[in-house]
N, C-alpha and C positions, 0 to 999 in steps of 0.2 A: 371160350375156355376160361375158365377161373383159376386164378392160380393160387397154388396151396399156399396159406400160411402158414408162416416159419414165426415162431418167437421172439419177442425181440433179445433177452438174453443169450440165443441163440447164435444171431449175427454179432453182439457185440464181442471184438477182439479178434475178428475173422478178418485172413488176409486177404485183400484188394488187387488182384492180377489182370490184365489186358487178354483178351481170349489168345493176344499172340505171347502169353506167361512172363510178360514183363512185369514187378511187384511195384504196387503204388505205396503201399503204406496198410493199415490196420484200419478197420471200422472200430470210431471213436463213441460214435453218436447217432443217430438219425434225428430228420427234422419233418414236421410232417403237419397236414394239416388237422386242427385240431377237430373242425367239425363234423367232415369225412373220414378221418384217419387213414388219410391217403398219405404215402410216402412221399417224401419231395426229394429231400438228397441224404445222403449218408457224408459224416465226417469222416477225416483222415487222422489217424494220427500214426506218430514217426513214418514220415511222407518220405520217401527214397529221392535221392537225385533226379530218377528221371518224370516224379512224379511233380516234383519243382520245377522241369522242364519246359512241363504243358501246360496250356491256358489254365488251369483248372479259377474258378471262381473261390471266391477264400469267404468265410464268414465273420463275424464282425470281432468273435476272438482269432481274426488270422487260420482258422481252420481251413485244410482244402476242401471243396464241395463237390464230391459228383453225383449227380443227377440222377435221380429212379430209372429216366427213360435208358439210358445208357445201362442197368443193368442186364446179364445175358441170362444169371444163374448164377442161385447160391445154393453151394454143399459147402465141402470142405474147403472153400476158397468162394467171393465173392468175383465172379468173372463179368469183365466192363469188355462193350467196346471202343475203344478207344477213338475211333469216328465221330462217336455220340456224344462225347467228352467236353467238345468243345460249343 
């Protein structure tokens, strides 16, 4: 199955929740490869408490990084799970 792409002005500014509706923070950015234009991770920005919590990986401006694979779904909210996170 292929999955539909979404724009990226789209996702940018979209909130980052845990399928269990914990809020990470905002989609700052995405990083991706340039030759494929495969998705790598999405940045964070104004990252909540609990997203400071968790392992998350930080990028070299200090952003948090989660991971394409960890994505579950994006609408109206980027939904992670949180398993996949670390």
């Amino acid at each position: 199955m292929q999955a539909e792409k979404i724009p990226f002005n789209l996702i940018l500014g979209k909130m980052i929740v845990t399928k269990e509706g914990k809020r990470l923070g905002f989609v700052k950015d995405v990083t991706f490869e340039t030759k494929s234009g495969e998705l790598i991770n999405l940045l964070v920005k104004d990252s909540t408490i609990y997203a400071k919590n968790l392992s998350l990986e930080k990028s070299s401006a200090n952003d948090f990084l989660i991971p394409y694979s960890a994505i579950i779904a994006i609408g109206d909210f980027v939904v992670v799970s949180e398993e996949d996170l670390s």
